[in-house]
Backbone as a printed PyTorch tensor [residue, N CA C, xyz], in Angstrom:
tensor([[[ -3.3660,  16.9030,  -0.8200],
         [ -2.8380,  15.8570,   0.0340],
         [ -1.6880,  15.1670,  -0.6830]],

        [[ -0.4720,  14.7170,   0.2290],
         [  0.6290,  14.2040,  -0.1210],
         [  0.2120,  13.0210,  -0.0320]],

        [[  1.1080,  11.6370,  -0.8800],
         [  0.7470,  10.6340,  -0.2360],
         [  2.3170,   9.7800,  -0.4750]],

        [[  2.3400,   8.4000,  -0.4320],
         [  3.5270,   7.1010,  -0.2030],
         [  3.2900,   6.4480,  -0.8100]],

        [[  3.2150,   5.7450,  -1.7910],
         [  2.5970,   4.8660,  -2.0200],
         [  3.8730,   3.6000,  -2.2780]],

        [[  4.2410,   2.3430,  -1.2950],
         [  5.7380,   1.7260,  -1.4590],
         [  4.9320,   0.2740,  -1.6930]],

        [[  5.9460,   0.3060,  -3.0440],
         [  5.3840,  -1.3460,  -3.2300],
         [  6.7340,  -2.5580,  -3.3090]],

        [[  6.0640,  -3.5260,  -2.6690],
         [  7.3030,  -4.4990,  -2.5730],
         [  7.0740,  -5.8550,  -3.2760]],

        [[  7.4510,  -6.8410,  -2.9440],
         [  7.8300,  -7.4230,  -3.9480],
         [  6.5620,  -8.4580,  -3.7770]],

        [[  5.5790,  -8.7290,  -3.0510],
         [  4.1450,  -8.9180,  -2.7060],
         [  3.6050,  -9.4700,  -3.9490]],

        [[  3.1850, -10.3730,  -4.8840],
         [  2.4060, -10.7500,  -5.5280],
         [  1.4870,  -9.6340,  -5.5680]],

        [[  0.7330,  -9.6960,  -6.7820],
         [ -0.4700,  -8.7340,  -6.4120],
         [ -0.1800,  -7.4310,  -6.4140]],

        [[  0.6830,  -6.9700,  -7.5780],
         [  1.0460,  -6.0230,  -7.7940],
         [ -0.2900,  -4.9260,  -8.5040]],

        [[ -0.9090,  -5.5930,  -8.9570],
         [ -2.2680,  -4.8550,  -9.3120],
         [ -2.8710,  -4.1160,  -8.5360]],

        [[ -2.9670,  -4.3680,  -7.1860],
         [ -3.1180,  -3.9310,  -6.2010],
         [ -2.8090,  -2.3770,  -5.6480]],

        [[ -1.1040,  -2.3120,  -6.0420],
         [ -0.5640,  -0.8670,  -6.2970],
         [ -1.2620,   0.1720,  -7.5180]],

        [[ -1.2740,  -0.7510,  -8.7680],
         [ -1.7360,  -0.5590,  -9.7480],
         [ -3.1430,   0.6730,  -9.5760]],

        [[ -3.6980,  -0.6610,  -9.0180],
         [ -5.3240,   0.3570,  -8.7650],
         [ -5.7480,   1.3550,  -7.6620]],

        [[ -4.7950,   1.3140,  -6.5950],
         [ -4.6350,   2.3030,  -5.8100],
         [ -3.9960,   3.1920,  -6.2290]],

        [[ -2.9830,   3.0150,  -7.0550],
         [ -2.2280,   4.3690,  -7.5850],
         [ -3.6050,   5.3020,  -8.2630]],

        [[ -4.3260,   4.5680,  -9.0080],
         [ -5.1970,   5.0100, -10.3560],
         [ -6.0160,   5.7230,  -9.0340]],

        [[ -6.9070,   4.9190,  -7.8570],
         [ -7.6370,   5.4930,  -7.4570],
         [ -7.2170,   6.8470,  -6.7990]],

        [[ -6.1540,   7.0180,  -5.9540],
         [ -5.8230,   8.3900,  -5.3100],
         [ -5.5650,   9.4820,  -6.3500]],

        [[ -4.3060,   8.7300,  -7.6220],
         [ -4.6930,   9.7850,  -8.9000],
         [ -6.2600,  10.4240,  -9.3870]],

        [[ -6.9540,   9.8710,  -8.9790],
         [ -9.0760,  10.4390,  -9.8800],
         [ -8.7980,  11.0240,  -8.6500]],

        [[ -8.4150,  11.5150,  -7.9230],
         [ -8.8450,  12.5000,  -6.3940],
         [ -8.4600,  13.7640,  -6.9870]],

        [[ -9.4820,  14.6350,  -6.9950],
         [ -8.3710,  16.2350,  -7.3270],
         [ -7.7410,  16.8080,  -5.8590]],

        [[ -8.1220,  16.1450,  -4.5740],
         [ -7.3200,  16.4640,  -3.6620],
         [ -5.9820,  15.8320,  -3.4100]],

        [[ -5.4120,  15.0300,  -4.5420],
         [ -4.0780,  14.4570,  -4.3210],
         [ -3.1610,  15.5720,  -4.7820]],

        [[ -2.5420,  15.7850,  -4.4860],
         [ -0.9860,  16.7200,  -4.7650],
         [ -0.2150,  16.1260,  -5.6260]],

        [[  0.0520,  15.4280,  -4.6580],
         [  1.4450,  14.2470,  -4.8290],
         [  1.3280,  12.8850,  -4.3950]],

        [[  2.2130,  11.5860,  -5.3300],
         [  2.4180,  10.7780,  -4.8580],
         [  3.5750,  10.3280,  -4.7920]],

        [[  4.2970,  10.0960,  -3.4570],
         [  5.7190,   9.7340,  -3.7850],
         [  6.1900,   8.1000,  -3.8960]],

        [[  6.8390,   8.1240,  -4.9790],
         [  6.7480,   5.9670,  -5.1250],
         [  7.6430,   5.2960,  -4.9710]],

        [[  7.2550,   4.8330,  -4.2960],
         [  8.8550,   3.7160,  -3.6910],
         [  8.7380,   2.2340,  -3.9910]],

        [[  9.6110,   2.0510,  -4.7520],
         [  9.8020,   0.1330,  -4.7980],
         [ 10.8200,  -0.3990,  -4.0190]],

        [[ 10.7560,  -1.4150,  -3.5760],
         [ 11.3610,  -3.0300,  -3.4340],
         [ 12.0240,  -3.2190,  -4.2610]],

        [[ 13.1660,  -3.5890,  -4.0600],
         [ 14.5060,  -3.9830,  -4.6740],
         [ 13.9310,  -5.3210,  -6.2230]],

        [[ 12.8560,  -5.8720,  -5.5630],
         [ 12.2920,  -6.8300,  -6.5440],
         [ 10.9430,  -6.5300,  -6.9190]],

        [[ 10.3150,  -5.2810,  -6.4140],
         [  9.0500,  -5.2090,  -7.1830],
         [  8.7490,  -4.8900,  -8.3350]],

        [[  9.5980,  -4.3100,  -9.2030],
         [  9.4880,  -4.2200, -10.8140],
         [  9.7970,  -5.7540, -11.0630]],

        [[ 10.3770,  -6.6400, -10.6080],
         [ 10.7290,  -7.8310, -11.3110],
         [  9.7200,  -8.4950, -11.0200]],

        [[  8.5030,  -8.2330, -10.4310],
         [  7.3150,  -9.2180,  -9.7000],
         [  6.3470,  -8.5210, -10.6770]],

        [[  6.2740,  -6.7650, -10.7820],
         [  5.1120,  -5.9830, -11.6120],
         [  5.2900,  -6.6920, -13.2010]],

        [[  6.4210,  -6.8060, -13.2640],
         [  7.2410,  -7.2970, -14.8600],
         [  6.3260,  -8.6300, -14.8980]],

        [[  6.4730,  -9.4080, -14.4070],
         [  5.8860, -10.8550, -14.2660],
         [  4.4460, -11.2870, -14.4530]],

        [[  3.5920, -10.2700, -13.7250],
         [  2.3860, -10.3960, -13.3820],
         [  2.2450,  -9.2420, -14.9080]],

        [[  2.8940,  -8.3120, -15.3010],
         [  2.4210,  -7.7320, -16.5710],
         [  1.3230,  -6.6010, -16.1750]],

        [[  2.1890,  -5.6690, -14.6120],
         [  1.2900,  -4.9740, -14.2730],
         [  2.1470,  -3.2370, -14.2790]],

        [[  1.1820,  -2.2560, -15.1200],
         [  2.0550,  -1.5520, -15.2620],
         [  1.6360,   0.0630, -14.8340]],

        [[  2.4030,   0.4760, -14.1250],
         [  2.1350,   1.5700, -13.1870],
         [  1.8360,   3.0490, -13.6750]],

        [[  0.6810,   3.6750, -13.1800],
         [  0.2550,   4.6170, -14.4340],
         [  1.2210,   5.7260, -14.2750]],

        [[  1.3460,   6.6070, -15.6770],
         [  2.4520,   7.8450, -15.5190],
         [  1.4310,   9.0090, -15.4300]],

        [[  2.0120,   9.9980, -14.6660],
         [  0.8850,  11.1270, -14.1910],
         [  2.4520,  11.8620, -13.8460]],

        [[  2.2480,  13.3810, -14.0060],
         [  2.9680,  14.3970, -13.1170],
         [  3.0670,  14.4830, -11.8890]],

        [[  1.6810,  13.9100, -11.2380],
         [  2.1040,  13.8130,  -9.7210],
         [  2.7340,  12.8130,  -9.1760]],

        [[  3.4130,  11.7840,  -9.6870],
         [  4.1250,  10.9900,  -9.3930],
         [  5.6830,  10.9250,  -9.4750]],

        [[  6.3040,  11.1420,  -8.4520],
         [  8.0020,  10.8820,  -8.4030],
         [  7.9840,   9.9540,  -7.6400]],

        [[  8.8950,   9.2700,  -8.2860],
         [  9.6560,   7.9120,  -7.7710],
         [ 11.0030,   8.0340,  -7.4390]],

        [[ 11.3690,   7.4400,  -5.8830],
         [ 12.2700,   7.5200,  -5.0960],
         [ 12.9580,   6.4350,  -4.9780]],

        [[ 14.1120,   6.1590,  -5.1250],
         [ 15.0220,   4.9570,  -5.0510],
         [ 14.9950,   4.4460,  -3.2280]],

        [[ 14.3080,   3.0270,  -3.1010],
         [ 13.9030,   2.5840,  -1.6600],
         [ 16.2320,   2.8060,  -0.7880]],

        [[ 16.6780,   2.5810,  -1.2210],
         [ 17.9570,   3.0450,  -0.4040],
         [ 18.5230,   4.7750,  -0.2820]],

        [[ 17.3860,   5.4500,  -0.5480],
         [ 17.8000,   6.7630,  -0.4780],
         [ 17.1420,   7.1060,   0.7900]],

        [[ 17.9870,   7.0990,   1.8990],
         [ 17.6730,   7.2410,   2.9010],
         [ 17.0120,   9.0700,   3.4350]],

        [[ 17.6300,   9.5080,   2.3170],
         [ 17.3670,  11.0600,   2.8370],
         [ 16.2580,  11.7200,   1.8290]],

        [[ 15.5110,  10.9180,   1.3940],
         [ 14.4850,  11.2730,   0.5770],
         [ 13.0050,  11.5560,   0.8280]],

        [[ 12.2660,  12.2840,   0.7230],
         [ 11.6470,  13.2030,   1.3050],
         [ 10.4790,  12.0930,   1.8910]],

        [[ 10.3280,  10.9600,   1.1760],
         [  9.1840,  10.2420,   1.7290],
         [  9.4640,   9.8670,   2.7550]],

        [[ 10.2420,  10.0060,   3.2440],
         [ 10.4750,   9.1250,   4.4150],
         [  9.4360,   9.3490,   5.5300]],

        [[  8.7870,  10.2000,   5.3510],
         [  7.0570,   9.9450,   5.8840],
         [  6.1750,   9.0220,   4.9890]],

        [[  5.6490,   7.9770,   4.8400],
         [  4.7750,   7.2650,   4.4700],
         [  2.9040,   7.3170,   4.6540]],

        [[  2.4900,   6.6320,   3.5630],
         [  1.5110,   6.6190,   3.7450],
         [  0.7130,   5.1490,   3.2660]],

        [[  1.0360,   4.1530,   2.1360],
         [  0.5140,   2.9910,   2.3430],
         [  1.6900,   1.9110,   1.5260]],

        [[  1.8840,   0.5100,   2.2530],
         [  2.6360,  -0.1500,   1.8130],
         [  1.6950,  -1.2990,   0.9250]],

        [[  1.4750,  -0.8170,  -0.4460],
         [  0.5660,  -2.0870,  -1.0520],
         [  1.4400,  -2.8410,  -2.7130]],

        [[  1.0600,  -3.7730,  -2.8120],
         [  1.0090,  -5.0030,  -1.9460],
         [  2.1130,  -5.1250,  -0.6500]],

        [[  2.0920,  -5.6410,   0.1790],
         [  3.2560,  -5.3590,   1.4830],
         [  3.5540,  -7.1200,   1.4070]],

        [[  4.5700,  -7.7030,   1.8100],
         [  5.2800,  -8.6810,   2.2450],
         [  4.9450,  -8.4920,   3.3730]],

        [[  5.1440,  -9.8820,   4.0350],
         [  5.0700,  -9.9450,   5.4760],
         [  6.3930,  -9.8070,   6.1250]],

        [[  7.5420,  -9.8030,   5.2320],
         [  8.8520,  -9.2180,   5.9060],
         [  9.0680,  -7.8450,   5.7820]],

        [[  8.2820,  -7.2560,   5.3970],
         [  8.1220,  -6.0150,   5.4350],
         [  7.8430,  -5.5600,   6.6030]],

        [[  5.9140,  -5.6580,   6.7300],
         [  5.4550,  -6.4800,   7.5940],
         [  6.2210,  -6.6560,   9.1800]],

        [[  7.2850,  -7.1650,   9.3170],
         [  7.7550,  -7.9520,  10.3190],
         [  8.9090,  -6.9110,  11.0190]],

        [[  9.6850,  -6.2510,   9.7830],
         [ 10.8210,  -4.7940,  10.1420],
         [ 10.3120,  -4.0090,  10.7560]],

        [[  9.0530,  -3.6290,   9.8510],
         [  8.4880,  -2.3040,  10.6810],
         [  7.9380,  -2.2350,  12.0940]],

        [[  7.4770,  -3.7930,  12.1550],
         [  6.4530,  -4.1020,  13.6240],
         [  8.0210,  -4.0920,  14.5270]],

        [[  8.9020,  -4.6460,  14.3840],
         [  9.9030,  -4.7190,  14.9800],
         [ 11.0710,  -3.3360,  15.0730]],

        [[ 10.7200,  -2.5950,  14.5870],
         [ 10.9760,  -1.1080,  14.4210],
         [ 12.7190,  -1.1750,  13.4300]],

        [[ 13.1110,  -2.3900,  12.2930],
         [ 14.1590,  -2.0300,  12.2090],
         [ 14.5190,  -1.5210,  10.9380]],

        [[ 14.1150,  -0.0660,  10.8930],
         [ 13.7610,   0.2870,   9.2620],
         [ 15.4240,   0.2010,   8.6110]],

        [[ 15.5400,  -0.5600,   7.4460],
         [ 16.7200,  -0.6860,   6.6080],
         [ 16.4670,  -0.4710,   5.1680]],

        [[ 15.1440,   0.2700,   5.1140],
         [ 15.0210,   1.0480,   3.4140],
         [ 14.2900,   1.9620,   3.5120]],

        [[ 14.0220,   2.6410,   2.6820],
         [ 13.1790,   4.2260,   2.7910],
         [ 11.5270,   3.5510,   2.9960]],

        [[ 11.4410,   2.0620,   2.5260],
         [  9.3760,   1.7990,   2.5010],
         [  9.4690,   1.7290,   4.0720]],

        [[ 10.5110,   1.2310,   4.7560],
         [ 10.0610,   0.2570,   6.2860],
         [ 10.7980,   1.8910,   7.0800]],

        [[ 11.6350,   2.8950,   6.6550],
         [ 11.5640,   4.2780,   7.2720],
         [ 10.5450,   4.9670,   6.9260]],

        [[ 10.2080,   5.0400,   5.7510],
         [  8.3520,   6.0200,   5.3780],
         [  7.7990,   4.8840,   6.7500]],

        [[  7.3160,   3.9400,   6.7940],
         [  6.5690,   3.4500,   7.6620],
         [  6.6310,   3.4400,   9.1200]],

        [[  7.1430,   3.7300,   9.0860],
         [  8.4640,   3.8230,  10.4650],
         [  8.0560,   5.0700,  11.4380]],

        [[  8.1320,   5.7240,  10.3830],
         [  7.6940,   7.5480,  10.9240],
         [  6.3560,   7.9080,  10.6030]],

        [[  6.0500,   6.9000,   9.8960],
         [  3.9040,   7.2150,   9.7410],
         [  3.8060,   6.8310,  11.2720]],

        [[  4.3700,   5.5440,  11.7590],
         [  3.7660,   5.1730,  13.4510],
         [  4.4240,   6.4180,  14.1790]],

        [[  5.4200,   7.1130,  14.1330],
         [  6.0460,   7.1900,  15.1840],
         [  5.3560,   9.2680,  15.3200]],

        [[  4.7770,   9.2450,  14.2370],
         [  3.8480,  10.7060,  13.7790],
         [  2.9230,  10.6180,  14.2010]],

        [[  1.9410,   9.1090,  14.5710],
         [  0.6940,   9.0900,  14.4630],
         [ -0.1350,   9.5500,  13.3010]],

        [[  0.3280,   8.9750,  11.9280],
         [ -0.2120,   9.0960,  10.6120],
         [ -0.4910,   7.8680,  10.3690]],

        [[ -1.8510,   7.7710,   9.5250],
         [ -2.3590,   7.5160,   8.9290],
         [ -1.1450,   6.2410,   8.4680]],

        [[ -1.5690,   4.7280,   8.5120],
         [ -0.4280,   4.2280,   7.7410],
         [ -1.2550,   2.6470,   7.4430]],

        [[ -1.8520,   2.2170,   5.9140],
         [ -1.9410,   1.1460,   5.5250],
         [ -1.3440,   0.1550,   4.9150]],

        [[ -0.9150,  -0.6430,   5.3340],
         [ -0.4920,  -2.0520,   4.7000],
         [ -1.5440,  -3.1040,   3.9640]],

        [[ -1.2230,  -3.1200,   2.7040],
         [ -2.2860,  -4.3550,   1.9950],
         [ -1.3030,  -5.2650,   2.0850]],

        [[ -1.4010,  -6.5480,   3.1540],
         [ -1.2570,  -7.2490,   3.1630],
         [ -1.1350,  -8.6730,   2.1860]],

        [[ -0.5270,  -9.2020,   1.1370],
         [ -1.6810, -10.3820,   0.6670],
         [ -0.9120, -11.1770,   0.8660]],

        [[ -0.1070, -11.7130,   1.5640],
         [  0.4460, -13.3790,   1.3760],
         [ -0.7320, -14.1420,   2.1050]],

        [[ -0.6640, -15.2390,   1.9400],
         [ -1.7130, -16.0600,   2.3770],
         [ -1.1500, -17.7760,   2.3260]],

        [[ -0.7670, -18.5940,   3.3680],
         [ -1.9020, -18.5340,   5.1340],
         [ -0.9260, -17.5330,   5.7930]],

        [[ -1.4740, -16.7200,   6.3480],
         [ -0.3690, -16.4910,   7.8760],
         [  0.2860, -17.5910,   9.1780]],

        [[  1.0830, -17.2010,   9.2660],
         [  1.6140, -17.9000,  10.4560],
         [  1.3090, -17.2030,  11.7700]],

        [[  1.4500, -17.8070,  13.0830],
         [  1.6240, -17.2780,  14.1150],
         [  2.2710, -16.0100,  14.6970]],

        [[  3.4180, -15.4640,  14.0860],
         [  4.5390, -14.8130,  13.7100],
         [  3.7470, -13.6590,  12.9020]],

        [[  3.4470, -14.2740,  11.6200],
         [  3.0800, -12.9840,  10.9220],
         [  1.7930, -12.1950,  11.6800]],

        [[  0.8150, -13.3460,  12.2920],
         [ -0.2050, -12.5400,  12.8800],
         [  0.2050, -11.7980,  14.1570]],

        [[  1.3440, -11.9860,  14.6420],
         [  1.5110, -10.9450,  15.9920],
         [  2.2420,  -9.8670,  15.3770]],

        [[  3.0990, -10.1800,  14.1980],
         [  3.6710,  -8.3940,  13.4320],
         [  2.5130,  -7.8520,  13.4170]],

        [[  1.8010,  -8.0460,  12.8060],
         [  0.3330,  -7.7280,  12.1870],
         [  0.2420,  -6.6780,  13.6960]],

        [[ -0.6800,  -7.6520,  14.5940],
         [ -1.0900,  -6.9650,  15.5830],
         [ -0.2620,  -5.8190,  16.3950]],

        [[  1.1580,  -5.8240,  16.5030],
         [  2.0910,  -4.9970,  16.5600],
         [  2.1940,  -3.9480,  16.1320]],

        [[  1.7430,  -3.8570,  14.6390],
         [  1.7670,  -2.4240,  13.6270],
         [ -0.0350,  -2.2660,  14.3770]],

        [[ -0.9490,  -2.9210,  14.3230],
         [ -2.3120,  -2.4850,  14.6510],
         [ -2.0560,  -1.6610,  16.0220]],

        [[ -1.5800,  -2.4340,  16.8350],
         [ -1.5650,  -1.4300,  18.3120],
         [ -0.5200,  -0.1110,  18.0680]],

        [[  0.0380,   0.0810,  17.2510],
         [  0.6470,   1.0120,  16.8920],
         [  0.3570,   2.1640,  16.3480]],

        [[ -1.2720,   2.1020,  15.7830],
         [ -1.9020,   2.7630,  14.9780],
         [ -1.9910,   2.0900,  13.7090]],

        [[ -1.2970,   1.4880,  13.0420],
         [ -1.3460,   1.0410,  11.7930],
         [ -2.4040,   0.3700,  11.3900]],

        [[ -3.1580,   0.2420,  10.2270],
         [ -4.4580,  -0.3640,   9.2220],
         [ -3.8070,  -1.4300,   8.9910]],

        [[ -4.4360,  -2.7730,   9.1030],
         [ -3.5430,  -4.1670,   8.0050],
         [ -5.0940,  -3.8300,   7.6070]],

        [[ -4.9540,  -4.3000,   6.0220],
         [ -5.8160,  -4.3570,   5.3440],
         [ -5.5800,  -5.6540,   4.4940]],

        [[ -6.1550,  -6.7570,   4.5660],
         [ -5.7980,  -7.9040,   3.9380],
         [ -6.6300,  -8.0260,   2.5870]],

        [[ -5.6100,  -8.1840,   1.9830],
         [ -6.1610,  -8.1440,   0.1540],
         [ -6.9140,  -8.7460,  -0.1640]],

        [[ -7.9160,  -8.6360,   0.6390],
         [ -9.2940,  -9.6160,   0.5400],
         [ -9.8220,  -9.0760,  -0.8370]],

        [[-10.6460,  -9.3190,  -1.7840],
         [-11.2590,  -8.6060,  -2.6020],
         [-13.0660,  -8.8110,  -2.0120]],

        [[-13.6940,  -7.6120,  -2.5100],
         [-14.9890,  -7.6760,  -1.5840],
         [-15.9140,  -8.5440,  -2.6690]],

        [[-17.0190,  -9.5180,  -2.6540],
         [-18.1150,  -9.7050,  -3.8760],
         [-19.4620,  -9.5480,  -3.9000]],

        [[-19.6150,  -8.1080,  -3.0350],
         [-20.6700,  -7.5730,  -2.4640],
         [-21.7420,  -7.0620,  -3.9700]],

        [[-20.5080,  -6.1210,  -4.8510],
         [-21.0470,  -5.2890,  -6.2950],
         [-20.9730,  -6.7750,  -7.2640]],

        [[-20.7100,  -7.4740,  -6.9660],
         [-20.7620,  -8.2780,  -8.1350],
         [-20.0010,  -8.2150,  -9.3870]],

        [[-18.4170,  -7.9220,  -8.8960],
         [-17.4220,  -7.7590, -10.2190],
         [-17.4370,  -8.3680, -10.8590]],

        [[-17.2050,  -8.0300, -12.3160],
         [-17.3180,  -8.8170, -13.6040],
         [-15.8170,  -9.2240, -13.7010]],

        [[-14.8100,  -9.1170, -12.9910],
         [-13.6740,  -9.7960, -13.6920],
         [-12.5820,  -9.4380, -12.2750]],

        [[-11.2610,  -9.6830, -12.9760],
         [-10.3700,  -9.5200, -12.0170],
         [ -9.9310,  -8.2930, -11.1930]],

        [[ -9.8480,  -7.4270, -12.3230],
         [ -9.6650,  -5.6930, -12.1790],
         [-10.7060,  -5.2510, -11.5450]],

        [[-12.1100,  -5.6850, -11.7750],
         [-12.7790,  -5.0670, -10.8550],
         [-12.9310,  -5.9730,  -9.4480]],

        [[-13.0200,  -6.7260,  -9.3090],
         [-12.7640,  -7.6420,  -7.8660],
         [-11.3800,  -6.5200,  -7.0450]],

        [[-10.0910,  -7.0110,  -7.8020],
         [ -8.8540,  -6.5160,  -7.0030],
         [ -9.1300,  -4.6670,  -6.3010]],

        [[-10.5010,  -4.1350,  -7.4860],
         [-10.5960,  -2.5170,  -7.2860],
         [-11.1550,  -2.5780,  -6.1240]],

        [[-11.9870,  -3.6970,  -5.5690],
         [-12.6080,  -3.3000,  -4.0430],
         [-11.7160,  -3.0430,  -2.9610]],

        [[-10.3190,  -3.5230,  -2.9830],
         [ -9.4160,  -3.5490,  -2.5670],
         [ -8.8320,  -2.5510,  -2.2530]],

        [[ -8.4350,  -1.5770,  -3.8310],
         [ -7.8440,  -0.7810,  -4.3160],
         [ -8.6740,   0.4100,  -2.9100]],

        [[-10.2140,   0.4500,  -3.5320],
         [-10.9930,   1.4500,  -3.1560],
         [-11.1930,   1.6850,  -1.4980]],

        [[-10.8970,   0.4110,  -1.1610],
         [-10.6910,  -0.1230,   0.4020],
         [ -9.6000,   1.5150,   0.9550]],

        [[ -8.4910,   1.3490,   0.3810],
         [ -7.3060,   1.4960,   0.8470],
         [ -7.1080,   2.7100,   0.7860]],

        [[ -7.9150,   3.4340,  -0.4090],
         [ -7.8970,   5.0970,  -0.8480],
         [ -8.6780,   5.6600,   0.6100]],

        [[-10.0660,   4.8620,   0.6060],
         [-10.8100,   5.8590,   1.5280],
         [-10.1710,   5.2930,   2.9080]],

        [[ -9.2560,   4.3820,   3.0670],
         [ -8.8890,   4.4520,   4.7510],
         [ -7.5130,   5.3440,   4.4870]],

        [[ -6.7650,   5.5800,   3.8140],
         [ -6.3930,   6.9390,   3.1080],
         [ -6.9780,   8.3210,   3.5960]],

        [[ -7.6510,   8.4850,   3.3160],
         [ -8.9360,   9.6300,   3.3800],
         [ -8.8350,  10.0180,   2.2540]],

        [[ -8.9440,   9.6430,   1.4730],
         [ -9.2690,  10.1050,  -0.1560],
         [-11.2070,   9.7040,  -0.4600]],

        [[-11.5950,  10.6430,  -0.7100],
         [-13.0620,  10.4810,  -0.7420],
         [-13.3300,  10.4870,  -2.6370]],

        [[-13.4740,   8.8600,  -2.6650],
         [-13.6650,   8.6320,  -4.0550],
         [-14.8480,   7.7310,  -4.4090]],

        [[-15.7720,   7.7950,  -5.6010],
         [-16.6980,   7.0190,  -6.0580],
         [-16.6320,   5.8120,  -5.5760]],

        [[-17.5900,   4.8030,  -4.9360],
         [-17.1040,   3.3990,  -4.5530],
         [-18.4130,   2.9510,  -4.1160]],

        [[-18.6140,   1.1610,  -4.5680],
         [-19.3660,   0.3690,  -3.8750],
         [-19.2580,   0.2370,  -2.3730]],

        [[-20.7400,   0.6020,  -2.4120],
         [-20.4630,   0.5310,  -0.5510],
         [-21.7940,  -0.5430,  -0.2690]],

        [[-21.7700,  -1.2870,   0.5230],
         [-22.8930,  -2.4900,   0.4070],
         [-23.9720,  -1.7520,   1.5900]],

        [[-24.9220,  -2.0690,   1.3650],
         [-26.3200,  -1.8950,   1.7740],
         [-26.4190,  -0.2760,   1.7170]],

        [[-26.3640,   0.2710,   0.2200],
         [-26.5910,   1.3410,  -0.0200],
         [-27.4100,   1.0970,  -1.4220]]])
C-alpha cells in the first residue's frame, strides 16, 4: 500500500511523527509520500519533533504541482485553512491537490484535525469534507489504556488514523 502523509503547519506535529512510525511497523506499506507546509518544519523545529528516516519515504516539495502524490491519503496535523481550501475545492499546493483528488477518487482521505475551539465556519468545512467522503478525525487523544505520558496519549491518535487508513496494526482497543 501507497500512502500521503502531508503535514502542515498544525501544532502537534507529533502527531505526524507517530503516524509516520505507525504505517512504517506495517509490512504492507510500500511507500510513503511526504509533503510539508511551507511552515511545518518551522513548527516540527519548535515543538522538537523529528520525522523518522526509512527508505520508504520520499519527500515532495508541497508547490510541485506535478508530483506523483497528488493523490493523497492523510493530512496530519491539518490546519483548519487547510481544512477550509479543500472543503471549498481550491487546491493551491500539492497537500490541498493530494486531497483534492482523494475526494474526487472516492479514496480513503483523513484529516487530524487539532486546532481547538472551532468556529462556526470551521465546523461546516469540516462537515463539507465529511459529506464528501472525507474522515475529520479530531486530535482527541483517547485515556481508555491508561497512557503513561505524552507519546503514548498522542499514539492513540496516531493509531486512530493508521487503522482508518486501513493499515492493520497492534493497538488499544477498549472493551477488549
Amino acid at each position: 500500500m501507497r500512502f500521503v502523509v502531508a503535514i502542515t503547519a498544525a501544532s502537534g506535529a507529533i502527531y505526524a511523527r507517530l503516524t509516520i512510525e505507525r504505517l512504517l511497523a506495517s509490512p504492507c506499506v510500500s511507500e510513503i509520500a511526504l509533503v510539508c507546509s511551507r511552515h511545518a518544519r518551522e513548527v516540527m523545529a519548535h515543538e522538537g519533533v523529528s520525522l523518522p528516516v526509512d527508505g520508504r519515504i520520499r519527500e515532495y516539495a508541497n508547490d510541485d504541482m506535478f508530483a506523483p502524490p497528488a493523490s493523497g491519503s492523510a493530512v496530519v496535523p491539518s490546519t483548519v485553512g487547510t481544512v477550509g481550501r479543500v472543503a471549498a475545492g481550491t487546491a493551491q499546493s500539492l497537500i490541498e491537490r493530494a486531497a483534492d483528488v482523494m475526494l474526487k477518487e472516492r479514496r480513503r482521505l483523513v484529516f487530524v484535525v487539532r486546532e481547538t475551539p472551532l468556529s462556526l465556519i470551521h465546523l461546516r468545512n469540516m462537515a463539507a469534507l465529511t459529506e464528501a467522503g472525507a474522515v475529520i478525525l479530531p486530535a482527541s487523544p483517547s485515556f481508555y489504556a491508561a497512557p503513561q505520558g505524552v507519546e503514548e496519549l498522542c499514539g492513540t491518535v496516531a493509531d486512530r488514523a493508521a487503522a482508518l487508513l486501513g493499515v492493520d496494526i497492534p493497538r488499544y482497543e477498549w472493551g477488549k
